[in-house]
N, C-alpha and C positions, 0 to 999 in steps of 0.2 A: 620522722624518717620519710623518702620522698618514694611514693608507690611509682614500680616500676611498669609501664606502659606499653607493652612490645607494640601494639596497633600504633603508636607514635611514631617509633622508631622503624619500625620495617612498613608500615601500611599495614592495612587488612591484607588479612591471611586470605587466598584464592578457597571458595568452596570446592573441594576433593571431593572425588565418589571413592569410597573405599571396598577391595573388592579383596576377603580374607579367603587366601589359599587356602585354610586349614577348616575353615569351619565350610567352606564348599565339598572338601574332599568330605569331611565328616557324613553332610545331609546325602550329596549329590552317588559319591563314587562309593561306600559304602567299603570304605577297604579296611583290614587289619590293624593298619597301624599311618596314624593320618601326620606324620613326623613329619619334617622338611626332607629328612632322607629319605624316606619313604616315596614320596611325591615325588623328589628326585630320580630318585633310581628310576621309576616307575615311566618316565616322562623321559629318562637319557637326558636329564640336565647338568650332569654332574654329578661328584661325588661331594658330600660334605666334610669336612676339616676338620677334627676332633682337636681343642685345646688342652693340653696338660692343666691341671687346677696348679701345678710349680707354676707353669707360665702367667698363669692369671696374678698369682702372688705375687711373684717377680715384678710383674710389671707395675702391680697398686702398691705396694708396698715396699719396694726395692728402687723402684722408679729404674728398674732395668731397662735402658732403652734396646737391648736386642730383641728381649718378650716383649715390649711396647710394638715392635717392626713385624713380628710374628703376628702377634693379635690384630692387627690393622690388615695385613695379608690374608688373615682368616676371614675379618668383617668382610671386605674386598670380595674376597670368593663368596661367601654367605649371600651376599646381596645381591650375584650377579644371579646365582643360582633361584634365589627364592623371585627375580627379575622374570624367570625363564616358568621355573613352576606358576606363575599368576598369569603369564600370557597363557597356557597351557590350558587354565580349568576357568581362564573369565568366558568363555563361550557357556559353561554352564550355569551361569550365574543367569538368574530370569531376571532377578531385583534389583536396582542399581539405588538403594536410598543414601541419602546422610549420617545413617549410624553406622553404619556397615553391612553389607550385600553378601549373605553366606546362605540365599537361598535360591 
């Protein structure tokens, strides 16, 4: 069986700084509850989008293309928001390394 090679196919992967909202809020901001909604709210980045666990089903298991169009309109929002929560708290980030910067 032929190993699969992504560096073949797409080239080398770009080295990323990785800068984790959640483990910043944890050290840095000391709050309650260090959730994406949390940081949200906290930040007016928006509100987060609660999935039905039917929707979730629906979609892997029914191949429901309506719960497919919801849960994609969820990720969609998730990511714009959790986009806005990391410009937010990477000023408090001091360490920028390669495994990831939540100090």
């Amino acid at each position: 069986m032929a190993k699969w090679e992504p560096h073949l196919e797409w080239g080398t992967f770009p080295n990323k700084k990785l800068v984790d909202p959640v483990q910043l809020a944890r050290n840095k901001l000391r709050m309650s509850s260090n959730s994406l909604a949390s940081l949200a709210s906290l930040i007016g980045a928006g509100e987060k989008t609660v999935v039905d666990a039917d929707m979730w089903l629906r979609a892997s298991l029914d191949g429901d293309s309506v719960a497919m169009d919801y849960i994609v309109k969820h990720c969609i929002i998730d990511v714009a928001i959790l986009d806005k929560v990391a410009d937010a708290v990477k000023p408090y980030c001091s360490v920028f390394n390669s495994y990831g910067s939540g100090y």
